[in-house]
C-alpha positions, 0 to 999 in steps of 0.5 A: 500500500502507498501513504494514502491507503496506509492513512486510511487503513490506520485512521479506520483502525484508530477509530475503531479503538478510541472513537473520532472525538479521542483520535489525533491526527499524530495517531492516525500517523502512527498507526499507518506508519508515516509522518504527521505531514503525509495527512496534510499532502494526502488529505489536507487535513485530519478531518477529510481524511476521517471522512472519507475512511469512514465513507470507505469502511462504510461502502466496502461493509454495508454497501457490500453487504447490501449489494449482495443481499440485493443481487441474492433476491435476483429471480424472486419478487421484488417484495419478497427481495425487499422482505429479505433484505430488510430482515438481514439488516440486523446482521449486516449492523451487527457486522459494521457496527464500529463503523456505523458508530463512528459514521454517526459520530462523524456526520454530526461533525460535518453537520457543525463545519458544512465546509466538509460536507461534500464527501457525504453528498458524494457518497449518498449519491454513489449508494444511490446510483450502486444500489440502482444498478444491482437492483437492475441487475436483480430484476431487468424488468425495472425500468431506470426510474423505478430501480432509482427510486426503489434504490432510494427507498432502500438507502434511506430505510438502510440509514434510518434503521441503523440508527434505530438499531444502535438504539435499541436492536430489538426495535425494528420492525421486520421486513414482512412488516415493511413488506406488507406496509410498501404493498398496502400503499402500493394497492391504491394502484397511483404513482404520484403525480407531482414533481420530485427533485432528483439529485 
């Protein structure tokens, strides 16, 4: 690995162990085995560094994670894809949870400094755009609106649950829940007719 993946590597590690508030930038440096000044050539500074760790541990755990479940409901309904997937959430939480805490941890300094900002805009938009994909992938009869839109409805459940998880795991309502809440509205047969902005 090169400085800038060996930062990476070393900031999700010191993290992991003490949290985003406790972690230096001398120990992310430490930990990855390069010197203090590599953070600011890489990165330019600590905090977009743990940014994009954390938007990288979260994409190569749980959007892996989700991708496959997606990919696994290929020839099966899509409400019955979307049960599963739904009730497989705990699992996949439980499997990033570290990395879900410190995601939290780390959106709630952004939001105090909009300055950093931009790496998490990118990064909804690219779980937006790799969870359509898979999803056409998984059911070809999608037409490219209805798999960005499914695609959506997923990535937000995903983020709202997580958080509801880490709360309380046994909160969640299940996927057979959600399931039959989506085809009960779904049943009124009408789509919307208003404008909705697409970002």
């Amino acid at each position: 690995m090169g400085n800038r993946e060996d930062l990476l590597a070393g900031a999700r590690r010191v993290i992991a162990e003490q949290g985003i508030a406790k972690t230096t930038a001398r120990d992310i440096a430490t930990a990855a085995g390069v010197s203090l000044a590599a953070i600011g050539y890489h990165f330019g500074s600590k905090d977009r560094l743990v940014t994009e760790a954390l938007v990288e541990a979260l994409g190569t755990g749980i959007g892996d994670d989700l991708e496959n479940l997606v990919l696994e409901g290929t020839g099966a309904s899509l409400i019955d894809g979307f049960s599963t997937l739904v009730n497989e959430l705990p699992s996949v939480f439980s499997d990033n949870k570290e990395a879900l805490l410190a995601s939290l941890e780390n959106v709630v300094r952004v939001l105090r400094d909009p300055r950093e900002s931009h790496k998490l805009h990118e990064a909804v938009a690219e779980g937006y755009r790799g969870m359509a994909e898979n999803l056409v992938v998984a059911h070809p009869e999608l037409e490219e609106r209805q798999a960005t839109s499914i695609a959506r409805l997923y990535y937000v459940l995903t983020q709202s649950l997580g958080i509801l998880w880490l709360l309380d795991p046994n909160s969640l309502p299940s996927g057979d829940e959600l399931a039959e809440a989506v085809a009960t509205i779904g049943e009124t047969g009408t789509i919307p007719q208003h404008s909705t902005k697409m970002g």
